[in-house]
C-alpha positions in Angstrom: 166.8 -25.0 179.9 167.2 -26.6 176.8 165.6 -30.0 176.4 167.7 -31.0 173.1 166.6 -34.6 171.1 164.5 -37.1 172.7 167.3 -40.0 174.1 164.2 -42.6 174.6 162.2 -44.2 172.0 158.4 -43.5 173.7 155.1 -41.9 172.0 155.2 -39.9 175.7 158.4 -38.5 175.6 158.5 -37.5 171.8 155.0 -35.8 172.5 156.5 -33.6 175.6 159.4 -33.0 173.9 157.5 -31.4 171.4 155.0 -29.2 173.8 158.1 -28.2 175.4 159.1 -26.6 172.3 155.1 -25.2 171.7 153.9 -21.7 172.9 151.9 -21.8 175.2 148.8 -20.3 173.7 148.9 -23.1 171.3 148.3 -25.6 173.9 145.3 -27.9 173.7 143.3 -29.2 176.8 145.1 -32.5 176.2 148.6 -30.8 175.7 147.9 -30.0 179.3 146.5 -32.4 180.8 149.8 -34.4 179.4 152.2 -32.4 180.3 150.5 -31.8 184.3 150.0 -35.6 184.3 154.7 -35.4 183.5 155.4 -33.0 186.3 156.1 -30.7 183.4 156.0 -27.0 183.8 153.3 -26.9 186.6 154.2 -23.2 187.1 153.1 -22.3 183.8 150.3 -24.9 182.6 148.7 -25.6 186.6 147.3 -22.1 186.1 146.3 -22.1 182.6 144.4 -25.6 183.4 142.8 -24.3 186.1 141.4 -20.9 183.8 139.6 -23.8 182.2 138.4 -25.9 184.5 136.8 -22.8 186.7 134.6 -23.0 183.5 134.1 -26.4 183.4 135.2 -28.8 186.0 134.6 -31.8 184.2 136.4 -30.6 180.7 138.5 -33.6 179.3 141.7 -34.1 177.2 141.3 -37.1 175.4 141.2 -40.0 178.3 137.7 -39.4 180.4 135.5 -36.6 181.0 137.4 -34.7 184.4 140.6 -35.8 183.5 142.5 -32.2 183.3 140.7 -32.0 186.9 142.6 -35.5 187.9 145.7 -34.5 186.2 146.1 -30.9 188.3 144.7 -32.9 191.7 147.9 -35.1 191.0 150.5 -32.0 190.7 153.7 -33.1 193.2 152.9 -31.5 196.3 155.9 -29.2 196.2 154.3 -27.8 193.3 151.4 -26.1 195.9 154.2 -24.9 198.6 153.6 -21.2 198.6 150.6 -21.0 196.0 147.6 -20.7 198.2 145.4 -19.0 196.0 146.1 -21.6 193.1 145.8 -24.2 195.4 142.2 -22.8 197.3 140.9 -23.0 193.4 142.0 -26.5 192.9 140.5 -27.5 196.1 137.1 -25.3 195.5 136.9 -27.1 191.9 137.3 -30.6 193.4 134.7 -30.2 196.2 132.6 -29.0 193.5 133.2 -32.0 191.4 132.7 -34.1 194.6 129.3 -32.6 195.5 128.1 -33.7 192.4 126.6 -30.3 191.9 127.0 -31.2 188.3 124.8 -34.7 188.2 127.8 -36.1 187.1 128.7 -39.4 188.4 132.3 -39.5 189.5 135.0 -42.3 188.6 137.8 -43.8 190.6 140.7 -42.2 189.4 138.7 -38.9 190.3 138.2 -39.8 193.6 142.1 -41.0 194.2 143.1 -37.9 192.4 141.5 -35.5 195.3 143.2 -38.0 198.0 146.3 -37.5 196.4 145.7 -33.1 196.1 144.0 -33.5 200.2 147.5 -35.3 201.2 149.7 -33.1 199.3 147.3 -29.8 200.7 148.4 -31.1 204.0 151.8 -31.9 203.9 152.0 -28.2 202.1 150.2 -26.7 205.1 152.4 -28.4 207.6 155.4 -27.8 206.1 156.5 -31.3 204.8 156.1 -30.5 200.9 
């Protein structure tokens, strides 16, 4: 699929339009955090994202510390229909995150990211992605 010229005049669609276009390997932790956050290529950046955050949970793009976390946690839940072990990593990295085993204190938009991953995990287990 070719993506062609940007038709809108935003900082956010120039910017994907341009990581479309990028190699993957060239991809920065906010290129993907971006992209994830735009429903953009979750086949290929969901598991690239979550490479890095088995390392480091709380790794950040540019908006807070945890935000690639956030971003994944808030992949459309027909993105996790028929990925179990993707989305058994996602989940073990959250509750990790959760627990705090990190002394991290966690923010709000981490917390509703996991509600949003734990309603999509269910609605993918009960068929209804």
């Amino acid at each position: 699929m070719e993506w062609g010229e940007p038709t809108f005049d935003s900082g956010v669609v120039k910017k994907c339009h341009r990581l479309y276009r990028l190699p993957l390997n060239d991809f920065t932790r906010e290129d993907l955090r971006l992209m994830i956050g735009q429903q953009i290529g979750l086949a290929h950046l969901v598991p690239l994202a979550l490479e890095l955050l088995a390392v480091e949970p709380l790794i950040s793009g540019e908006c807070y510390e945890g935000d690639l976390l956030a971003a994944v946690l808030r992949a459309d839940s027909r993105f996790w229909s028929g990925k179990s072990e993707l989305r058994s990593l996602a989940s073990w990295l959250a509750l990790t995150v959760l627990s705090d085993s990190h002394g991290k204190c966690l923010d709000e938009s981490q917390l509703q990211a996991h509600e949003v991953f734990l309603r999509a995990e269910y609605f993918t287990q009960h068929g209804r992605a």
